[in-house]
PDB file with one MODEL, atoms N, CA, C and O in Angstrom:
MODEL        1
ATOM      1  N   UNK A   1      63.262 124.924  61.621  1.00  0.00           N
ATOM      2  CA  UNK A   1      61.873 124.595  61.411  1.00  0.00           C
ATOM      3  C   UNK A   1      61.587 124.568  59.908  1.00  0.00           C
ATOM      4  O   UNK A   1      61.655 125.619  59.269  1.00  0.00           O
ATOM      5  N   UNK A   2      61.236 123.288  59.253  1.00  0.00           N
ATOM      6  CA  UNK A   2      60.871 123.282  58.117  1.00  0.00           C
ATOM      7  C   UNK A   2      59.517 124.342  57.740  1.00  0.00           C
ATOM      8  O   UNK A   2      58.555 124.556  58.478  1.00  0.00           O
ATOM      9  N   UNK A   3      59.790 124.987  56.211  1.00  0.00           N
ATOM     10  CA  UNK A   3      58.983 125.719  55.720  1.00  0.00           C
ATOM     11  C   UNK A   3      57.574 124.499  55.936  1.00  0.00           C
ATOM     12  O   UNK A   3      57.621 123.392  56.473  1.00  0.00           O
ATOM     13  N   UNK A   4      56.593 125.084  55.406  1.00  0.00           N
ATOM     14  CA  UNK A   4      55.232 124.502  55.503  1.00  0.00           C
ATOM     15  C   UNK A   4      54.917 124.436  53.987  1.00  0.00           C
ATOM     16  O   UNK A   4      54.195 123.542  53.547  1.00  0.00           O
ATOM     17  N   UNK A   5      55.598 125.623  52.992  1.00  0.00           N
ATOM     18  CA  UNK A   5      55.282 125.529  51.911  1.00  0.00           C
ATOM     19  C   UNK A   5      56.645 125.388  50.600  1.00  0.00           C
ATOM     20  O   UNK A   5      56.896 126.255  49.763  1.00  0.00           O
ATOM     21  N   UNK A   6      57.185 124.375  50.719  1.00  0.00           N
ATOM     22  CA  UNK A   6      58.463 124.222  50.222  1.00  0.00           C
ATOM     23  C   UNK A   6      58.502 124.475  48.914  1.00  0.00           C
ATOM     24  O   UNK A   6      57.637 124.034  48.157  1.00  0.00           O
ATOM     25  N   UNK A   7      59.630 125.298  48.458  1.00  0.00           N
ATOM     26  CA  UNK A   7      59.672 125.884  46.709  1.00  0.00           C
ATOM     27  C   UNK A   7      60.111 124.692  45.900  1.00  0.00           C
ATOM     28  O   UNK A   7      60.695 123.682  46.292  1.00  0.00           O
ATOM     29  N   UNK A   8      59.719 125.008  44.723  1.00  0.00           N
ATOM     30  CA  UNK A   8      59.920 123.892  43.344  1.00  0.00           C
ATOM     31  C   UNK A   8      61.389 123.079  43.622  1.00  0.00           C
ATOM     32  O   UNK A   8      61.405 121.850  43.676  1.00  0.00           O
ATOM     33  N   UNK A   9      62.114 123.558  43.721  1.00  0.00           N
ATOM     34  CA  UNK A   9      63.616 123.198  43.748  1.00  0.00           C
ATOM     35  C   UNK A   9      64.158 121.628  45.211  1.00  0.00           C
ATOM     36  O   UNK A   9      64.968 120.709  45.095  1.00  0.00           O
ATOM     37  N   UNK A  10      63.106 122.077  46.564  1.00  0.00           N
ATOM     38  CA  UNK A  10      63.010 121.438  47.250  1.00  0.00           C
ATOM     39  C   UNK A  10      62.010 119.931  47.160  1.00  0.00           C
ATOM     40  O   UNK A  10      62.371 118.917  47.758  1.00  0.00           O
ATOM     41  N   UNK A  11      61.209 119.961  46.640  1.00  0.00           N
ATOM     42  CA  UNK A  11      60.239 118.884  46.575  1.00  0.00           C
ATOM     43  C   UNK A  11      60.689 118.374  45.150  1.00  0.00           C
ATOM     44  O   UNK A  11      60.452 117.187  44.928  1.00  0.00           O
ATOM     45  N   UNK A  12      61.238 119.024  44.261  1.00  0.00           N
ATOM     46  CA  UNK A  12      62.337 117.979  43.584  1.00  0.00           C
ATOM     47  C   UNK A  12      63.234 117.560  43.762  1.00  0.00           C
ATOM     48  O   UNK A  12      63.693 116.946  42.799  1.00  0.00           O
ATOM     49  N   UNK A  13      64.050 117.581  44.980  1.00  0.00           N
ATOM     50  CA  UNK A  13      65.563 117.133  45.723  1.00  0.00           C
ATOM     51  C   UNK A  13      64.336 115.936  46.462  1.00  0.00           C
ATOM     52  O   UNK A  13      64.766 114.784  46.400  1.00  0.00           O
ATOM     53  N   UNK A  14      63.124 116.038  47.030  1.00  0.00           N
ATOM     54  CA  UNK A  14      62.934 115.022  48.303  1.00  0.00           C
ATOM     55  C   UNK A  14      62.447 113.659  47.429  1.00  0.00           C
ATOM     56  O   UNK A  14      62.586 112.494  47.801  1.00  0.00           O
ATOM     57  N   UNK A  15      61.710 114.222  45.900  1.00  0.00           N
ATOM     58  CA  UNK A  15      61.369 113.220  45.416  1.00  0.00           C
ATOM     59  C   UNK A  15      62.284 112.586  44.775  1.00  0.00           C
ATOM     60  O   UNK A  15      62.398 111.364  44.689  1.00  0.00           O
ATOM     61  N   UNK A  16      63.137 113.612  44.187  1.00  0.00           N
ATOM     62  CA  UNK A  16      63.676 112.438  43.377  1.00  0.00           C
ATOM     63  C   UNK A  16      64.913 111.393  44.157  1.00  0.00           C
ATOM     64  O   UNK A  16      65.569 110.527  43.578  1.00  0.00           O
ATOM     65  N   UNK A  17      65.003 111.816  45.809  1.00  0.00           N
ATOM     66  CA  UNK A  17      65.718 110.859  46.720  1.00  0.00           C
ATOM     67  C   UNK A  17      64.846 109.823  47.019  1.00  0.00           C
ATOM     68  O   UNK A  17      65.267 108.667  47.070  1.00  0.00           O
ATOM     69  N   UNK A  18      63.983 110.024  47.170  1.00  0.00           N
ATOM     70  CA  UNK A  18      62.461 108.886  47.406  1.00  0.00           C
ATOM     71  C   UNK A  18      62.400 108.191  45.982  1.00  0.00           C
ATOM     72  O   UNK A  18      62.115 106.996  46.063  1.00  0.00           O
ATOM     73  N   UNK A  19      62.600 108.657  44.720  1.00  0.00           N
ATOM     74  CA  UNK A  19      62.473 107.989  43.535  1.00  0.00           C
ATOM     75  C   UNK A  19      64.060 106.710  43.530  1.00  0.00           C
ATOM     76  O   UNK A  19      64.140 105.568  43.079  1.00  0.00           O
ATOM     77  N   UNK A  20      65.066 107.560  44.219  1.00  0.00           N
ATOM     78  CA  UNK A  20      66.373 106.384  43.791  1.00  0.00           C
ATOM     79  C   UNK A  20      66.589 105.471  44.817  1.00  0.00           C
ATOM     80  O   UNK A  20      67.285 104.509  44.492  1.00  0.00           O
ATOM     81  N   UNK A  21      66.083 105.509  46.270  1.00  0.00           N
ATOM     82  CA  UNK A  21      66.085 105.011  47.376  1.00  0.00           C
ATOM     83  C   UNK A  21      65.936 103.578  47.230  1.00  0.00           C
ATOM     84  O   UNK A  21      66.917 102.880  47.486  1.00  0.00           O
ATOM     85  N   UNK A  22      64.759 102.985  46.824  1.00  0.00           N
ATOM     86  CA  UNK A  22      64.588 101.047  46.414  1.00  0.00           C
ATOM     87  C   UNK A  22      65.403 101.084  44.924  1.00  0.00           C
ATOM     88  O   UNK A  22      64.614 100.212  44.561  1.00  0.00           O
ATOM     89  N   UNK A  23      66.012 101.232  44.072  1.00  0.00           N
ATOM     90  CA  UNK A  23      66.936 101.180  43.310  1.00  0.00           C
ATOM     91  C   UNK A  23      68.316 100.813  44.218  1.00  0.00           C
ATOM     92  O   UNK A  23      68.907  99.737  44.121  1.00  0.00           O
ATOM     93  N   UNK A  24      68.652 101.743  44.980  1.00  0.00           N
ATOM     94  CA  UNK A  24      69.893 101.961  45.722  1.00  0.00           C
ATOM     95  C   UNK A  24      69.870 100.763  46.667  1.00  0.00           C
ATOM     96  O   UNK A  24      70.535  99.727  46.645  1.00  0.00           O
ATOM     97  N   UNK A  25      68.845 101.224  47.570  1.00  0.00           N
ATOM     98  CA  UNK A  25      68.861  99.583  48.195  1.00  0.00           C
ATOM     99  C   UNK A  25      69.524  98.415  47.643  1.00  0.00           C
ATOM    100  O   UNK A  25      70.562  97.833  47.958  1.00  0.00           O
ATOM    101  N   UNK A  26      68.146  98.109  46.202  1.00  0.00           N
ATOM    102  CA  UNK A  26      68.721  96.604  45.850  1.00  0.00           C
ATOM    103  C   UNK A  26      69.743  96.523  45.355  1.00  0.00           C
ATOM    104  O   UNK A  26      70.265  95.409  45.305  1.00  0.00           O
ATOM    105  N   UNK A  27      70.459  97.728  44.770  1.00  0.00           N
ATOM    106  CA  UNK A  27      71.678  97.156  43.972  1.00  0.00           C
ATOM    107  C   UNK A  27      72.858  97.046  45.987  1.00  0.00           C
ATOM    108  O   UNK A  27      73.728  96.185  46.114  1.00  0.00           O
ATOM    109  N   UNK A  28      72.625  97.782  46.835  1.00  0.00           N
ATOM    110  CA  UNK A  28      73.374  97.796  47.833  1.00  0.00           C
ATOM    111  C   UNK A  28      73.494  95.889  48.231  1.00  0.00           C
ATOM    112  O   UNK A  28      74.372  95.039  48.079  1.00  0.00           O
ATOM    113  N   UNK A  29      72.147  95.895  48.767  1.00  0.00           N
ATOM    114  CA  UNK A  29      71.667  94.432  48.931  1.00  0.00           C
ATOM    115  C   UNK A  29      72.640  93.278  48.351  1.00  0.00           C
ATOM    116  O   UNK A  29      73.243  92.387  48.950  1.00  0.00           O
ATOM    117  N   UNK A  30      72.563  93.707  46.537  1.00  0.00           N
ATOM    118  CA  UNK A  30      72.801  92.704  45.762  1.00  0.00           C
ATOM    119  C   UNK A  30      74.569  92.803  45.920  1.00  0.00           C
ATOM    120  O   UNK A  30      75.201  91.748  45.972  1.00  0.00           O
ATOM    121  N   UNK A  31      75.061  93.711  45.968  1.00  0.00           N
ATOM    122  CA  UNK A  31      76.378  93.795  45.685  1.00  0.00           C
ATOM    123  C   UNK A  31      77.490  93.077  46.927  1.00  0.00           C
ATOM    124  O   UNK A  31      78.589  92.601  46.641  1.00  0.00           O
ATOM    125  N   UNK A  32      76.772  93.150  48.655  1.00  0.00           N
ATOM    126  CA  UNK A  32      76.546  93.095  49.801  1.00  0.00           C
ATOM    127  C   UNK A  32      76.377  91.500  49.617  1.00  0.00           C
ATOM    128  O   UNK A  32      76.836  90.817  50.532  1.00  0.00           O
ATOM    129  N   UNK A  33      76.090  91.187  49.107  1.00  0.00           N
ATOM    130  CA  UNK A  33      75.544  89.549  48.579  1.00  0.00           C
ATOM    131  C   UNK A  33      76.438  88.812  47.867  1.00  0.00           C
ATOM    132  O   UNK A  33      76.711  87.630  48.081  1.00  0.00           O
ATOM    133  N   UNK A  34      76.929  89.565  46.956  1.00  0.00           N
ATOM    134  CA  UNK A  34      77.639  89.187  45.741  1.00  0.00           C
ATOM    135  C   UNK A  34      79.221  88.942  46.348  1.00  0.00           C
ATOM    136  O   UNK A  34      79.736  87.824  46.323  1.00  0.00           O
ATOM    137  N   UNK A  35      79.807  89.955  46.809  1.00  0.00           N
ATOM    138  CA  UNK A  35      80.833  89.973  47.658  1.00  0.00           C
ATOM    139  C   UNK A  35      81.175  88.722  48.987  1.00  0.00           C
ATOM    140  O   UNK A  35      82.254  88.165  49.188  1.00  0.00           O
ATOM    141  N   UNK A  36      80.024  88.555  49.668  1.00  0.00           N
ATOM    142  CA  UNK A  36      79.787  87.640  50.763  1.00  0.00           C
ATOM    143  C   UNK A  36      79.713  86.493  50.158  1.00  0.00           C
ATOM    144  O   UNK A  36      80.043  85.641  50.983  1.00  0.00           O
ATOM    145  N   UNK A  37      79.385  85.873  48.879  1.00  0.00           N
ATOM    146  CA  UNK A  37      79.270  85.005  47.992  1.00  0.00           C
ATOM    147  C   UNK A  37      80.708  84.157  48.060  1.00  0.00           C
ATOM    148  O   UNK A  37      81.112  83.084  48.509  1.00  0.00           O
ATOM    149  N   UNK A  38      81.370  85.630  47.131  1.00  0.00           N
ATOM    150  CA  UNK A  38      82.635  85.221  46.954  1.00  0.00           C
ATOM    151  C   UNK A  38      83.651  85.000  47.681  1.00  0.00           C
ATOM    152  O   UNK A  38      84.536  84.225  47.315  1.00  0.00           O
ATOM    153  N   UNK A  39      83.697  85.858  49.198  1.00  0.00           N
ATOM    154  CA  UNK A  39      84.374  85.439  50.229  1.00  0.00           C
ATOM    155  C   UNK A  39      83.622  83.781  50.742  1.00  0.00           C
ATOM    156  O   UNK A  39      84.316  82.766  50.808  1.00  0.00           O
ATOM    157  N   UNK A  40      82.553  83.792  50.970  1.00  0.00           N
ATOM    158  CA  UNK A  40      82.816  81.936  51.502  1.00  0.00           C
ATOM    159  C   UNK A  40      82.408  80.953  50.467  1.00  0.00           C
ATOM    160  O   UNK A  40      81.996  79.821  50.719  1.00  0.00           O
ATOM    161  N   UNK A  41      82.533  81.402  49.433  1.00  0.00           N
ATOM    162  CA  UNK A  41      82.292  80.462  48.244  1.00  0.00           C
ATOM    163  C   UNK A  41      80.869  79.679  48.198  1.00  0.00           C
ATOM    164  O   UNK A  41      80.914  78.449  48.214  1.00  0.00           O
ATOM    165  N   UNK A  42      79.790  80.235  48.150  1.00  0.00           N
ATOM    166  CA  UNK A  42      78.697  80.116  47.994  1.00  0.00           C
ATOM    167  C   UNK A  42      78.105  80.699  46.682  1.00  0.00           C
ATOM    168  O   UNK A  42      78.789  81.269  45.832  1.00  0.00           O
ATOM    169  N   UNK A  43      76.545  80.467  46.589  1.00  0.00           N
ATOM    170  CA  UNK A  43      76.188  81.035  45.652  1.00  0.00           C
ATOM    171  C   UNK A  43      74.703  81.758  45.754  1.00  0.00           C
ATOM    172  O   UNK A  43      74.007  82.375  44.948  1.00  0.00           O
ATOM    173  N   UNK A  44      74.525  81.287  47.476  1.00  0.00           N
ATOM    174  CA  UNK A  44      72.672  81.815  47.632  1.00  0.00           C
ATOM    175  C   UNK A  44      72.753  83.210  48.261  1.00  0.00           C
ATOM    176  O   UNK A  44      71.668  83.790  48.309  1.00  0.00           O
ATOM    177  N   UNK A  45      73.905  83.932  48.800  1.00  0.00           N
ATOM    178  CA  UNK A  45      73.682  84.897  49.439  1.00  0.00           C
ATOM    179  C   UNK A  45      73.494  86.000  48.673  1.00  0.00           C
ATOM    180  O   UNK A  45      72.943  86.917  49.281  1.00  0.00           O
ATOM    181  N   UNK A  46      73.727  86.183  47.715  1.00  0.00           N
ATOM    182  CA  UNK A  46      73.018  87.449  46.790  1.00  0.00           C
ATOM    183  C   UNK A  46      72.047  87.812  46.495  1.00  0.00           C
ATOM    184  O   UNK A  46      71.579  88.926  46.261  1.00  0.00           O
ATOM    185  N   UNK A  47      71.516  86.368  46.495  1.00  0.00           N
ATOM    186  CA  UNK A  47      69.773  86.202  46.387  1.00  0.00           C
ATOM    187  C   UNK A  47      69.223  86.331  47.836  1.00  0.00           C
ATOM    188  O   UNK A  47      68.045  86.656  47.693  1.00  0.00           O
ATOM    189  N   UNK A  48      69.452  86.252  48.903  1.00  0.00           N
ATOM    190  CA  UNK A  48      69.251  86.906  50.078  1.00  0.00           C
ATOM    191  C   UNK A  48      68.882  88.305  50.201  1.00  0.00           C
ATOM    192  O   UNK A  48      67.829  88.924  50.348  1.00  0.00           O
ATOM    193  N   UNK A  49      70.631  88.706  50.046  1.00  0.00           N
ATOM    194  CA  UNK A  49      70.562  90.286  50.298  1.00  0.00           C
ATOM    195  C   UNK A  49      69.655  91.223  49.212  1.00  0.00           C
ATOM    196  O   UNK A  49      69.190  92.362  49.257  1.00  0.00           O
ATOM    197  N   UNK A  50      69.655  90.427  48.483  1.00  0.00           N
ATOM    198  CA  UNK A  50      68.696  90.651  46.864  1.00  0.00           C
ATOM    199  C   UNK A  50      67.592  91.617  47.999  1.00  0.00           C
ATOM    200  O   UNK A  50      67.438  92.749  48.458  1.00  0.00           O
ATOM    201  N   UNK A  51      66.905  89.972  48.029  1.00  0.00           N
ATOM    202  CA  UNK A  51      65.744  90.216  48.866  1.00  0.00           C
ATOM    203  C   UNK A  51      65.925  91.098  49.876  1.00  0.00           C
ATOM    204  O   UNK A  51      65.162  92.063  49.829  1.00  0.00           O
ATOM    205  N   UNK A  52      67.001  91.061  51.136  1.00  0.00           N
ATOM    206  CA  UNK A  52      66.739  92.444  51.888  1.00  0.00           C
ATOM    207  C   UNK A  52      66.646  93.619  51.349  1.00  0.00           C
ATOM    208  O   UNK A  52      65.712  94.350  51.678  1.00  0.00           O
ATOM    209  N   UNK A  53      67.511  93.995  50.498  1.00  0.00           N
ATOM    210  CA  UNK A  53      67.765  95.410  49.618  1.00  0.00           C
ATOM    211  C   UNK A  53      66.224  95.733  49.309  1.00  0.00           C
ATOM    212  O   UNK A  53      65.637  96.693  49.808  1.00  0.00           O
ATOM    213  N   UNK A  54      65.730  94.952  48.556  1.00  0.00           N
ATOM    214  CA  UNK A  54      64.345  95.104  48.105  1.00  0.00           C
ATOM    215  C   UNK A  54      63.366  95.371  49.118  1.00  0.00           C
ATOM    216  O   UNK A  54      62.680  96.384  48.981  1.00  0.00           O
ATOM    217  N   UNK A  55      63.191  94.637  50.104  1.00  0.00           N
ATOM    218  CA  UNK A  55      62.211  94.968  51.551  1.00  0.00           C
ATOM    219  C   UNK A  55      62.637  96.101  51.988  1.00  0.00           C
ATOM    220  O   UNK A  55      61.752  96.951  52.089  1.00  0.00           O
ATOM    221  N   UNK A  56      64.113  96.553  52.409  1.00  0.00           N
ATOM    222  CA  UNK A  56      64.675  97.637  53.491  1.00  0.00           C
ATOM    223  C   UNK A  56      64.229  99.132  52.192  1.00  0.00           C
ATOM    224  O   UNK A  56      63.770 100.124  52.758  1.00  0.00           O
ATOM    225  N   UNK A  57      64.351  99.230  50.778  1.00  0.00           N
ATOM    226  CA  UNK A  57      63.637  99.669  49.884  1.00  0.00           C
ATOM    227  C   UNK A  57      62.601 100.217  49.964  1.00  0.00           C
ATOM    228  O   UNK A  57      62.478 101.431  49.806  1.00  0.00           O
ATOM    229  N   UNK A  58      61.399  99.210  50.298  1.00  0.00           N
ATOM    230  CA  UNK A  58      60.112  99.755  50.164  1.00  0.00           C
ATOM    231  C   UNK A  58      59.858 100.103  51.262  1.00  0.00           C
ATOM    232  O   UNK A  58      58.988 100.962  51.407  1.00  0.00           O
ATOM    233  N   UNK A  59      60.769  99.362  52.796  1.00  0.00           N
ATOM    234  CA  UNK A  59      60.383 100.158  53.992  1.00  0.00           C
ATOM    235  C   UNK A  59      60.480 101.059  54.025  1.00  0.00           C
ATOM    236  O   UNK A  59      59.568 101.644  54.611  1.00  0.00           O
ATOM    237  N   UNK A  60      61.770 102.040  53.375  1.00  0.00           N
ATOM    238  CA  UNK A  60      61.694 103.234  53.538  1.00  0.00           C
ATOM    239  C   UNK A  60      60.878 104.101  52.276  1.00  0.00           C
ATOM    240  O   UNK A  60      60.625 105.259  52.608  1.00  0.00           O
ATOM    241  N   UNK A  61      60.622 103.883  51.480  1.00  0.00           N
ATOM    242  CA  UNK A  61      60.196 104.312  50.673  1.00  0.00           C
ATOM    243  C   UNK A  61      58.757 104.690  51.284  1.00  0.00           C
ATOM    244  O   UNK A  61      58.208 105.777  51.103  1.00  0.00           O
ATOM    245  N   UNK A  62      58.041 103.233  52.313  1.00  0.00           N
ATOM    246  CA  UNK A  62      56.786 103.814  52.947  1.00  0.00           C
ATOM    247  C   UNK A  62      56.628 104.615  53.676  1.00  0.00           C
ATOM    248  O   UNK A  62      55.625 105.289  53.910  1.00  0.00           O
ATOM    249  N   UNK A  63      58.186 104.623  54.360  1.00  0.00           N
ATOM    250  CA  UNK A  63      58.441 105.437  56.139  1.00  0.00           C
ATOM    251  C   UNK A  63      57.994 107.116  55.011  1.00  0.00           C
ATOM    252  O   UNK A  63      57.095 107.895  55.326  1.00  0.00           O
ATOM    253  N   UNK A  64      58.823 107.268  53.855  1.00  0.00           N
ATOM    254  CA  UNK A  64      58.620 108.589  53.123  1.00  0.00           C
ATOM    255  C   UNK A  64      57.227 109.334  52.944  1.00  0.00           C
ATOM    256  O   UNK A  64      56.680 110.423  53.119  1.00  0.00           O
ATOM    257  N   UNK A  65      57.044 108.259  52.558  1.00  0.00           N
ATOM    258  CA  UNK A  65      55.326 108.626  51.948  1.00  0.00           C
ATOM    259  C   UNK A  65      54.349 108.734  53.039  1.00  0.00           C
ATOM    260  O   UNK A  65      53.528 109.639  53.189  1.00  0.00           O
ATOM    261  N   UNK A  66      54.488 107.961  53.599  1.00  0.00           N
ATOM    262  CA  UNK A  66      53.545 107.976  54.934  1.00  0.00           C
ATOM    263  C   UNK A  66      53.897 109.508  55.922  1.00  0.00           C
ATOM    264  O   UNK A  66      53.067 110.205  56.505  1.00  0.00           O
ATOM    265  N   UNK A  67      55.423 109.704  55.850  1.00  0.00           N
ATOM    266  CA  UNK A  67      55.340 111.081  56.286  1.00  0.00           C
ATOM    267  C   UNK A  67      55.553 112.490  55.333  1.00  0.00           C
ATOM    268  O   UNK A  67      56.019 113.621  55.472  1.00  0.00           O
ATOM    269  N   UNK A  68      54.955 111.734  54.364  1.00  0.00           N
ATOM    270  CA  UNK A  68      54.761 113.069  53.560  1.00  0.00           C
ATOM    271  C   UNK A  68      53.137 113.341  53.681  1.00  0.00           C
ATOM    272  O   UNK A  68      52.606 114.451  53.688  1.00  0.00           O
ATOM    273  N   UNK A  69      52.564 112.232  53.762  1.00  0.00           N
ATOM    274  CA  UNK A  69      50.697 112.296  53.883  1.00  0.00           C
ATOM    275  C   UNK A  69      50.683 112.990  55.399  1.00  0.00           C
ATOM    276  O   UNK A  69      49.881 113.880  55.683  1.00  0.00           O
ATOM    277  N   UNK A  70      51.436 112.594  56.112  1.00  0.00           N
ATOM    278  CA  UNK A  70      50.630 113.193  57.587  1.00  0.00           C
ATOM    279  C   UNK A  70      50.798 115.003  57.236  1.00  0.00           C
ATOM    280  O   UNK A  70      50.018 115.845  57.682  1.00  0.00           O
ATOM    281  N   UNK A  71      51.912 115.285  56.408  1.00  0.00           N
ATOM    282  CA  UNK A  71      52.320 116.352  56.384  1.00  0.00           C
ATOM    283  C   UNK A  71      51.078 117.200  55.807  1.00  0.00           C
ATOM    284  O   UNK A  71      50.976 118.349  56.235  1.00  0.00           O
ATOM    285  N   UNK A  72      50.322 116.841  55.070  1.00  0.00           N
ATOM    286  CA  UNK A  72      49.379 117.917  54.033  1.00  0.00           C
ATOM    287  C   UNK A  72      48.451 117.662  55.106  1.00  0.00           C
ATOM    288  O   UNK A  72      47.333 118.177  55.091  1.00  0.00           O
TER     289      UNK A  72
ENDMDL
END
């Protein structure tokens, strides 16, 4: 059962995973892209996964926040 009142040390581990999360994404996205590129010899799929990385990003980034508000 999570504490109710979490110490300094903890709410700097949750944020700063919530801070690298849409970073991580897009470079995942982009790299995921970049690779798939080069296996069928294209050049638009990076810019695709670009874009998913970036959406799947802020989805979770909202899923975070949104359950950090219900929390207080």
């Amino acid at each position: 059962m999570p504490d109710k009142d979490p110490n300094g040390m903890q709410m700097v581990g949750r944020y700063l995973s919530i801070a690298m999360m849409l970073p991580l994404a897009t470079f995942i996205g982009y790299v995921i892209g970049y690779y798939l590129d080069k296996a069928f010899h294209t050049g638009f799929l990076k810019i695709v996964f670009l874009l998913i990385g970036i959406a799947s990003g802020f989805l979770e980034l909202f899923r975070e926040l949104n359950k950090d508000t219900k929390n207080q």
